[in-house]
C-alpha positions, -999 to +999 in steps of 0.1 A: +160-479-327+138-470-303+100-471-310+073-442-308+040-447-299+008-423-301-023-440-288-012-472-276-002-480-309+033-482-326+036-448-349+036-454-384+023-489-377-008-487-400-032-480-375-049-446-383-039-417-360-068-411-335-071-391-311-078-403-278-103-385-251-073-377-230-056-358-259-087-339-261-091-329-229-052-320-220-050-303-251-033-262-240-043-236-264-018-203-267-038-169-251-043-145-279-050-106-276-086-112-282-087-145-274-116-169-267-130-181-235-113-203-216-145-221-200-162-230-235-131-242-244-130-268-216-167-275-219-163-281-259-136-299-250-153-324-222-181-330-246-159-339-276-136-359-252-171-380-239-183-383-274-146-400-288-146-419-258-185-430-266-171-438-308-140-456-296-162-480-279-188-485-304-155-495-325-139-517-306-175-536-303-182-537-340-141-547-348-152-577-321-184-583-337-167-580-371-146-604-361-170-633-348-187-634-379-156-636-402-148-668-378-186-679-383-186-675-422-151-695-424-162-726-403-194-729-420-173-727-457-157-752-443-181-772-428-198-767-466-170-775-483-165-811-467-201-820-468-207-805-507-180-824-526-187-825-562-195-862-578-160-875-586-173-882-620-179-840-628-154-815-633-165-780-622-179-757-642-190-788-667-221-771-674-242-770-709-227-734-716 
């Protein structure tokens, strides 16, 4: 079966739908009777297009940032873990309570 993908991403991969500047601005709108004009259209469009484009970067940092501390926090549990062994002569938890 052959897959379909929407935003460089597999559809119905778990990914939430975004759309992408490039969507925004090739977006074609049907003419209506009284329709609206075209230019503020495109213009609306631009500026939405450059602020998703501005958001998808900010994401991508923080997912990258996000994910250099989550590698941080794990080696220094584990550094804590091997350093901060409990005397072999105490169970855990063997508190007064």
């Amino acid at each position: 079966m052959a897959q379909v993908y929407r935003s460089g991403q597999p559809y119905g991969s778990g990914q939430p739908d975004r759309l992408t500047p490039h969507e925004v601005r090739s977006q074609e709108f049907a003419p209506r009777r009284r329709g609206v004009d075209a230019e503020q259209v495109r213009a609306f469009q631009c500026r939405l297009a450059d602020e998703l484009d501005c958001l998808h970067r900010e994401l991508a940092l923080a997912l990258r940032d996000n994910n250099r501390l989550k590698r941080a926090l794990h080696d220094w549990q584990a550094m804590h873990d091997r350093h901060c062994q409990p005397a072999p002569d105490r169970r855990p938890n063997d508190g007064h309570w």
